[in-house]
C-alpha positions as CSV (number, residue, x, y, z in Angstrom):
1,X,152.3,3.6,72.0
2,X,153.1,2.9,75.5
3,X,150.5,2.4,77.9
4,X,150.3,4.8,81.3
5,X,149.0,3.0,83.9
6,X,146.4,4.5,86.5
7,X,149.5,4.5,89.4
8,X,151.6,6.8,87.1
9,X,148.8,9.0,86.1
10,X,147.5,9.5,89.6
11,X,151.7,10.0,90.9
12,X,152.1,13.0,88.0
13,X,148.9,14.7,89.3
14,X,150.3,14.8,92.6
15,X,153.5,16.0,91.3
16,X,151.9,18.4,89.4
17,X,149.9,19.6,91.9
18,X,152.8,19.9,94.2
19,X,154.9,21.7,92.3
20,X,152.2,23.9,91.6
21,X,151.7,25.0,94.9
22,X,155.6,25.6,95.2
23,X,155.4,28.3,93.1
24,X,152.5,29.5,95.0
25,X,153.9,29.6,98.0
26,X,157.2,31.3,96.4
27,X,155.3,33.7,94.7
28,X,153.3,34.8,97.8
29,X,156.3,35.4,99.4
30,X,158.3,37.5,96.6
31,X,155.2,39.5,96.2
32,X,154.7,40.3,99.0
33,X,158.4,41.4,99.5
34,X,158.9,43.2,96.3
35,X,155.6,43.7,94.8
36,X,154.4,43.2,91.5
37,X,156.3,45.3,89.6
38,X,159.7,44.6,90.9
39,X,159.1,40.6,91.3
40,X,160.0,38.5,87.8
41,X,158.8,35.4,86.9
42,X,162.1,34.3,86.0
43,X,163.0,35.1,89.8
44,X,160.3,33.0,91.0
45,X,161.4,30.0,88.7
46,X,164.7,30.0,89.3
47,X,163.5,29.9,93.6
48,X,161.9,26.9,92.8
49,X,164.6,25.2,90.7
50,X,162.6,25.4,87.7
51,X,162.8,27.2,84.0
52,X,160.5,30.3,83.4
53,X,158.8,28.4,80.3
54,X,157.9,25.7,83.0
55,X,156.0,27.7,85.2
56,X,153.8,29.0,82.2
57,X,152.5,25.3,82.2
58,X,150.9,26.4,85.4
59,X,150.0,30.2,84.8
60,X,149.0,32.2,81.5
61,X,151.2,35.1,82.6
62,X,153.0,37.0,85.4
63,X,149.5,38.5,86.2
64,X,147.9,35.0,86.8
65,X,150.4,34.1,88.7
66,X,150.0,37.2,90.8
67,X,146.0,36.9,91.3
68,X,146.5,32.9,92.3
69,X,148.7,33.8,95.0
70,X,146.9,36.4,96.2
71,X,144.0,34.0,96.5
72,X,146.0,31.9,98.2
73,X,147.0,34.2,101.0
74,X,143.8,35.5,100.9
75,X,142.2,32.1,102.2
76,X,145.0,31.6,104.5
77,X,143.5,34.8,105.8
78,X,140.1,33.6,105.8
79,X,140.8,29.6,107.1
80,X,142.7,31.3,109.5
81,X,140.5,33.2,111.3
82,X,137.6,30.1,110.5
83,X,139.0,27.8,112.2
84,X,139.0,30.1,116.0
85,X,135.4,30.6,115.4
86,X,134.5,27.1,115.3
87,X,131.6,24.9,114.7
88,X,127.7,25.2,116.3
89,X,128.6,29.3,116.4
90,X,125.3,31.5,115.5
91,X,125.9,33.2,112.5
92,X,124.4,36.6,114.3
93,X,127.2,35.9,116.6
94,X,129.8,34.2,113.7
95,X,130.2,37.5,111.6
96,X,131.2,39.8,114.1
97,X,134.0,37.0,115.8
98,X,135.5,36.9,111.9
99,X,135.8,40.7,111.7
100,X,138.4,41.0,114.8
101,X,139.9,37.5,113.6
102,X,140.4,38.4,110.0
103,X,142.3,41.8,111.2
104,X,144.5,39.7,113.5
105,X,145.1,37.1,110.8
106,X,146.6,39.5,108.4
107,X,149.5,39.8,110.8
108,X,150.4,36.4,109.1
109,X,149.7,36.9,105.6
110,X,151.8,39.8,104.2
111,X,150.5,39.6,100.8
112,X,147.0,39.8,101.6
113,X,148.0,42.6,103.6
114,X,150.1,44.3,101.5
115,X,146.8,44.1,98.4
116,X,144.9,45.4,101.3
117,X,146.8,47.9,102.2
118,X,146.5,49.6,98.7
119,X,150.1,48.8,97.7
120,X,148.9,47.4,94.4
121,X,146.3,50.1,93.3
122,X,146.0,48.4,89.7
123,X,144.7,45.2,91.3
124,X,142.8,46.4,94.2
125,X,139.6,47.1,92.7
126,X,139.7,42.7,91.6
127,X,139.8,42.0,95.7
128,X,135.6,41.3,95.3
129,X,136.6,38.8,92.3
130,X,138.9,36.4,94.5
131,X,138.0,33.1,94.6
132,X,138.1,32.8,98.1
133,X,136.4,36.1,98.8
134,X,133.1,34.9,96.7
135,X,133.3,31.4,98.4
136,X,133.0,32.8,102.0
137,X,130.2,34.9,100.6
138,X,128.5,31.9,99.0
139,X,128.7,29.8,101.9
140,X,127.9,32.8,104.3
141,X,124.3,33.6,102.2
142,X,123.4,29.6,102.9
143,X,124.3,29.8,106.5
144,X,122.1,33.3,106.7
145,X,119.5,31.5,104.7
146,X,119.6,28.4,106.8
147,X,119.4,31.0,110.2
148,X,116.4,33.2,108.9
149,X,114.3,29.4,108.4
150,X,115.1,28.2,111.1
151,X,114.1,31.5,112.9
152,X,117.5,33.1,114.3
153,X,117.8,35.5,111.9
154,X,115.3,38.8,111.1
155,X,112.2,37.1,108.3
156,X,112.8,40.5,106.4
157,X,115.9,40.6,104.7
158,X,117.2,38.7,101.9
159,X,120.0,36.4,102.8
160,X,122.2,36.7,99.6
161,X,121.8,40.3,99.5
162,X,122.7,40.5,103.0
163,X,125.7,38.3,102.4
164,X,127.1,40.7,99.7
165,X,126.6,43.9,101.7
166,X,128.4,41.7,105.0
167,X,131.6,40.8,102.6
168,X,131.7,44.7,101.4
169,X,131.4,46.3,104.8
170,X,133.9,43.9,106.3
171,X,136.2,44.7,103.2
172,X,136.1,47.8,103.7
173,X,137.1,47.5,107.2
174,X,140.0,45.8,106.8
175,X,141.5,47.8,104.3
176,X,140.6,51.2,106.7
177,X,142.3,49.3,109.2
178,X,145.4,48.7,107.1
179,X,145.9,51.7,105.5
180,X,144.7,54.0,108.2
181,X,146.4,55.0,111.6
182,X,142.8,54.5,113.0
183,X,142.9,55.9,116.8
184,X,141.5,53.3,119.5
185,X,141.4,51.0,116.2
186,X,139.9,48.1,118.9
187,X,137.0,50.3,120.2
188,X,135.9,50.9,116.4
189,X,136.4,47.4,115.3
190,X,134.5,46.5,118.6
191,X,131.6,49.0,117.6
192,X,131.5,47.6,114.0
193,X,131.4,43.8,115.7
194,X,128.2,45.8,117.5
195,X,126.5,46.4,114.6
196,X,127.1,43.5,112.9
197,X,125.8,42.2,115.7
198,X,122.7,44.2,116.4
199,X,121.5,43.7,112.5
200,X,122.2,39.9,112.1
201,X,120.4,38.6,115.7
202,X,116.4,37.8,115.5
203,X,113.9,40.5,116.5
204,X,112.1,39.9,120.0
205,X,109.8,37.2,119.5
């Protein structure tokens, strides 16, 4: 038997890893184009120079593949949007910045939008199951948590809870936004920011 030395192990993970994320990256992008039904897996392979049994190595089925890329654009969405709010931001003031950055971020993440925007009714009701959607509500509920000790957040709520309603309410939004020629759509997102806003601050001490 021939030996594999760390080196080569570590150089196929990477290889693997990158070719991977090819597919990703195509996939997002025929997706969003064609949709689900309309976009093959055989389409996608042959994008990425490979066979269609090869990409099964990386996803059950064409369904898996569909759910990883949305993730994928879905945390583009939410990195996106992260990274303008910045560090040392109060979360009080933190959720409300993310709801007008998240709406502006889907301007470059047509997949996202396109799940969003109802497009894909058999998969819409999974949005709360993403990945990236339950880490951003994990790591909100430890930021609310860490806010409500410290004293900048309201002693009578339950951070977790609160966290879940916050990633439904701003779920909602987005998709109202998407699907919905809302008039003066910035006042409204505005007035949502406002009561985001108005619930997440600390009472008067």
């Amino acid at each position: 038997m021939t030996s594999v030395t760390l080196p080569d192990v570590a150089v196929a993970i990477t290889k693997g890893e990158r070719t991977r994320q090819r597919l990703l990256d195509i996939a997002v992008r025929q997706f969003a184009d064609r949709g689900f039904q309309r976009t093959s897996v055989s389409g996608i392979a042959r994008e990425a120079g490979l066979t269609q049994a090869a990409v099964y190595a990386y996803f059950e089925n064409k369904e898996d593949l569909f759910f990883a890329a949305v993730d994928l654009d879905a945390a583009g969405v939410i990195a996106d949007a992260q990274v303008q709010v910045g560090e040392g931001v109060p979360v009080h003031e933190q959720v409300p910045a993310l709801v007008i950055l998240f709406v502006e971020a889907l301007e470059n993440h047509p997949l996202a939008r396109r799940v969003l925007a109802g497009h894909e009714p058999e998969v819409t009701g999974r949005l709360v199951q993403l990945p990236a959607l339950e880490e951003i509500t994990a790591d909100l509920a430890l930021e609310l948590d860490a806010a409500q000790r410290a004293g900048d957040l309201r002693p009578d709520v339950d951070p977790a809870a609160l966290a879940d309603g916050v990633q439904t309410l701003v779920l909602s939004l987005l998709m109202a936004v998407v699907q919905v020629d809302i008039a003066d759509e910035d006042r409204r997102i505005q007035g949502v920011s406002a009561l985001f806003d108005a619930v997440l601050k600390p009472l008067p001490r």
